[in-house]
C-alpha positions as MATLAB code, in Angstrom:
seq = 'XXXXXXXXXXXXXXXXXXXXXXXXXXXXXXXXXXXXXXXXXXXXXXXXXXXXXXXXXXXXXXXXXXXXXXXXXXXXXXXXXXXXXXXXXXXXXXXXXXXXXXXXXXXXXXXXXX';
ca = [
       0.000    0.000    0.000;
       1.681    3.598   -1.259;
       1.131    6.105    1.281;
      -1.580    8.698    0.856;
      -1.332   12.502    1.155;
      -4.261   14.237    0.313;
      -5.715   18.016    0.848;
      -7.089   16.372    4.118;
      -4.445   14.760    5.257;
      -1.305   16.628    4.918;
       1.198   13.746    5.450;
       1.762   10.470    4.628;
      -0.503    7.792    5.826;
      -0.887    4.245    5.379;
      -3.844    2.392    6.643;
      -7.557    2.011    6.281;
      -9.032    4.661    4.739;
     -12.092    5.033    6.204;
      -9.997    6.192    9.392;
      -7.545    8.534    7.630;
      -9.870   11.657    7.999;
     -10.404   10.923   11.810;
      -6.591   10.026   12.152;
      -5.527   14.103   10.801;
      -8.403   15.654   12.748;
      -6.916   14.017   15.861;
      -3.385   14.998   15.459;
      -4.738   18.174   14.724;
      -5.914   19.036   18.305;
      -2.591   18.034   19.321;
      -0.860   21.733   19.818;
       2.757   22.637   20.540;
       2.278   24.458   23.442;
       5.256   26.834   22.859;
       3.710   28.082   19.515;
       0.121   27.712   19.917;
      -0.086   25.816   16.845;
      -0.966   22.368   16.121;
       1.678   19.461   15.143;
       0.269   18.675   11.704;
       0.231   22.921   10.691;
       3.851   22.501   12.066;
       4.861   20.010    9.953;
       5.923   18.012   12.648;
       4.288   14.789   11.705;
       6.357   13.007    9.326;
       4.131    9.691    8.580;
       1.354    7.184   10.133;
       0.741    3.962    9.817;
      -2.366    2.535   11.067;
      -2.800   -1.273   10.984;
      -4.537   -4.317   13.021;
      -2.437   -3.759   15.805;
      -2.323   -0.250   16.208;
      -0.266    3.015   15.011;
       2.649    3.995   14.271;
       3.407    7.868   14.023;
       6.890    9.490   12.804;
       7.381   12.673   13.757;
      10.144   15.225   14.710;
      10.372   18.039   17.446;
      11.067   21.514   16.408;
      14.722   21.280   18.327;
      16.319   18.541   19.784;
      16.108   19.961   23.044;
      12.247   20.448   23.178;
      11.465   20.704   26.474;
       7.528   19.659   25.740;
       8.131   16.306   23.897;
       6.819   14.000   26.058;
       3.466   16.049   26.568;
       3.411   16.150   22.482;
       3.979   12.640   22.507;
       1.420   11.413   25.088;
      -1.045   14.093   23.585;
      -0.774   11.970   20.263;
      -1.373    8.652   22.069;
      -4.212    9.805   23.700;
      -5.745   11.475   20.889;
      -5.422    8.194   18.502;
      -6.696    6.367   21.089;
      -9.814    7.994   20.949;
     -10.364    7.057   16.805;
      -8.830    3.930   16.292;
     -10.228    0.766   17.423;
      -9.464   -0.632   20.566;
      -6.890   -2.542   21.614;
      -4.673   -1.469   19.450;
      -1.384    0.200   20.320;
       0.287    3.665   19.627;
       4.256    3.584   19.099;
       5.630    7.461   18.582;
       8.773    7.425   16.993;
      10.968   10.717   16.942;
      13.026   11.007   14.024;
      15.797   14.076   13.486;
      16.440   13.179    9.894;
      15.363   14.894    7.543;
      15.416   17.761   10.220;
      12.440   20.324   10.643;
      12.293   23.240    8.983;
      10.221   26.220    8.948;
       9.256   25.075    5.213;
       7.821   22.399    6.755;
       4.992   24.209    8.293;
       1.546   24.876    6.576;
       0.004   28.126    4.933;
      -1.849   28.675    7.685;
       0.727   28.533   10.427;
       2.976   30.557    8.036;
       0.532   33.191    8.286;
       0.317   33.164   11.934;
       3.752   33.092   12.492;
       4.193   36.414   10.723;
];
């Protein structure tokens, strides 16, 4: 299965697509609290993988030295575990490669960032 990215989901996701809508809306709510914006305008979410067993999310932190990644990270856990079926598990994998950029971030959080 090729990874999707479409308008409504602005990264790459693998998995049934009857959940992909509910899977963007719900990192969506997840904000950086730092920036007031959300992961996915930040570009911060990288890839997800939704199967059987769970999800798998790739993402990155604006810095290495983020001192809110573990809230980010249990904010995405608890947010998928609201959509996806249960029983299944969330695994968040930070990645640094390729590194964050501001070109990473959406139109709208462009705009809000001045």
């Amino acid at each position: 299965m090729t990874p999707d990215t479409s308008p409504s989901c602005p990264f790459p996701y693998q998995g049934p697509p009857d959940l992909q809508q509910a899977v963007a809306a719900a990192l969506q709510l997840v904000i950086d609290p730092e920036l007031a914006l959300s992961i996915v305008d930040l570009g911060l979410v990288y890839g997800v993988e939704v199967s059987a067993e769970g999800a798998r999310v790739r993402m990155t932190m604006t810095s290495a030295a983020c001192p809110v990644t573990d809230l980010i990270t249990d904010e995405v856990e608890a947010e998928l575990e609201r959509v996806l079926p249960a029983g299944g598990r969330t695994e968040v994998e930070l990645v640094w490669e390729p590194a964050w950029t501001p070109e990473r971030m959406s139109e709208r959080a462009r705009r809000f960032m001045g």
